[in-house]
N, C-alpha and C positions, 0 to 999 in steps of 0.2 A: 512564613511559608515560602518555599521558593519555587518559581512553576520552571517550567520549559516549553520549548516547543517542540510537540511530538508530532513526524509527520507518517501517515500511514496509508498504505495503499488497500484497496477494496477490493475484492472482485466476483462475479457470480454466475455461474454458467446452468445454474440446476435449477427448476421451477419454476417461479416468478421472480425473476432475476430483480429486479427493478427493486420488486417492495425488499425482497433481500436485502439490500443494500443500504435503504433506509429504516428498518429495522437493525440491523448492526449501527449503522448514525446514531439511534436514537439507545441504544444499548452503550456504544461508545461514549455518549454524550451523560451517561449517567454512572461509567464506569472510570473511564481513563481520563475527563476533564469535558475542557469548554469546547465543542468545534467553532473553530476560532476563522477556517477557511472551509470552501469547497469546492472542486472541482466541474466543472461539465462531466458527462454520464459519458463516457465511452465505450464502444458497439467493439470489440480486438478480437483477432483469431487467438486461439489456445497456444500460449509456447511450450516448447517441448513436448507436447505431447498431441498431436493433431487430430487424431479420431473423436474428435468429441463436440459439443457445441460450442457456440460464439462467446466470447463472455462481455460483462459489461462491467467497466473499471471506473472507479474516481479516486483522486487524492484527497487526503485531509492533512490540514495543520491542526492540530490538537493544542489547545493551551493549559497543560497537567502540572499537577505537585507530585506526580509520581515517579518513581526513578525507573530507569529503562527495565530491569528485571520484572518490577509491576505493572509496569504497561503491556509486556508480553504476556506475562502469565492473564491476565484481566481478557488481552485478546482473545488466547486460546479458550480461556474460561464462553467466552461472546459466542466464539466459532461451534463449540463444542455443543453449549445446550442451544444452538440453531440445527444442529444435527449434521454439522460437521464430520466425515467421514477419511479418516486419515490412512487409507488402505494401501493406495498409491499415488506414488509420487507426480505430481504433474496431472494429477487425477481430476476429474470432474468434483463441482464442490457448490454446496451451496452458498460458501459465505468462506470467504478466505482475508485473511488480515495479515497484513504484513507490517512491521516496525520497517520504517526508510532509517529514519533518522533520529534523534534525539536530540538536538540543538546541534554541536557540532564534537559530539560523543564519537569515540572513537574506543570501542571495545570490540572483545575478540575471545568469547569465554565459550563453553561446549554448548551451552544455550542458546547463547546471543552473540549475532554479528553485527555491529553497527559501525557506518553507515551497511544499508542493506548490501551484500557485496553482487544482486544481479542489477543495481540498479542502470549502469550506462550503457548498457548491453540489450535492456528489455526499451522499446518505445513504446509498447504498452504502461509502463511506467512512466517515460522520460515525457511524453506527451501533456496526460495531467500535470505532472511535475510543474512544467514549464508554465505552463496557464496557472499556478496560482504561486507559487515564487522562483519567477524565471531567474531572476539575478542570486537565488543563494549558491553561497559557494561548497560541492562537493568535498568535507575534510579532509577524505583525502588524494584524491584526486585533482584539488586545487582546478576545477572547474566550474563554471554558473551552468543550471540545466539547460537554457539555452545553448551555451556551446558543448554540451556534453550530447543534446538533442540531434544538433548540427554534424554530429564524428559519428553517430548512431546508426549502424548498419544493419541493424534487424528488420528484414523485409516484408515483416506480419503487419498488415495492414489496420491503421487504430480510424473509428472512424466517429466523430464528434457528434452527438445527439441534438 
């Protein structure tokens, strides 16, 4: 069997944000593979779309045998019966799951875009990112999130639990 490393980002702005979060972990952790890393819980304003509440973000390394098409669909599947509400874009959300990465996957299909393409643009992301593998390198961007964190000009403030 061959695994990967899947990294995926979190986030939850609706209810009890917190247990949210670890409910998808623990749904994650029986759907997509082993969480192999975890982030610090981050407190971030909402991007794109600001009328709404604060959300609370973390990264995960996933260590999966599944290939990126099944690790999103498994996602969606996660989001979906947490009562996931996909009405609008940018929208408030109980539980949102995003694929970053797939080891150093570089696809582009109507599906799926990997690596994530908001990731050096959002420090909502690049923040956890850094805190649990500063040093990997963006494929294709040819940068570590540390220096991808450092050129990051998103002004929304991430603030560390």
């Amino acid at each position: 069997m061959e695994w990967n490393q899947t990294y995926l980002m979190l986030g939850s702005n609706l209810g009890d944000r917190a247990k949210n979060l670890e409910k998808a972990i623990t749904l994650i952790g029986h759907r997509i593979g082993v969480v192999f890393k975890k982030s610090s819980v981050y407190e971030t304003k909402p991007w794109g779309k600001s009328d709404q509440p604060d959300f609370l973000n973390l990264a995960l390394i996933v260590r999966s045998s599944l290939k990126p098409n099944q690790s999103l669909y498994q996602a969606l599947s996660i989001e979906q019966e947490m009562g996931r509400n996909r009405e609008e874009k940018w929208g408030a959300r109980i539980i949102d799951i995003d694929l970053l990465y797939v080891d150093n996957a570089i696809i582009n299909t109507e599906d799926l875009t990997l690596p994530h393409p908001g990731i050096a643009q959002r420090r909502f992301v690049l923040e956890p990112l850094t805190e649990i593998a500063p040093d990997f390198i963006h494929p294709t961007l040819k940068k570590n999130h540390t220096g991808l964190l450092a050129l990051c000009t998103d002004p929304l403030a991430v603030r560390k639990l």
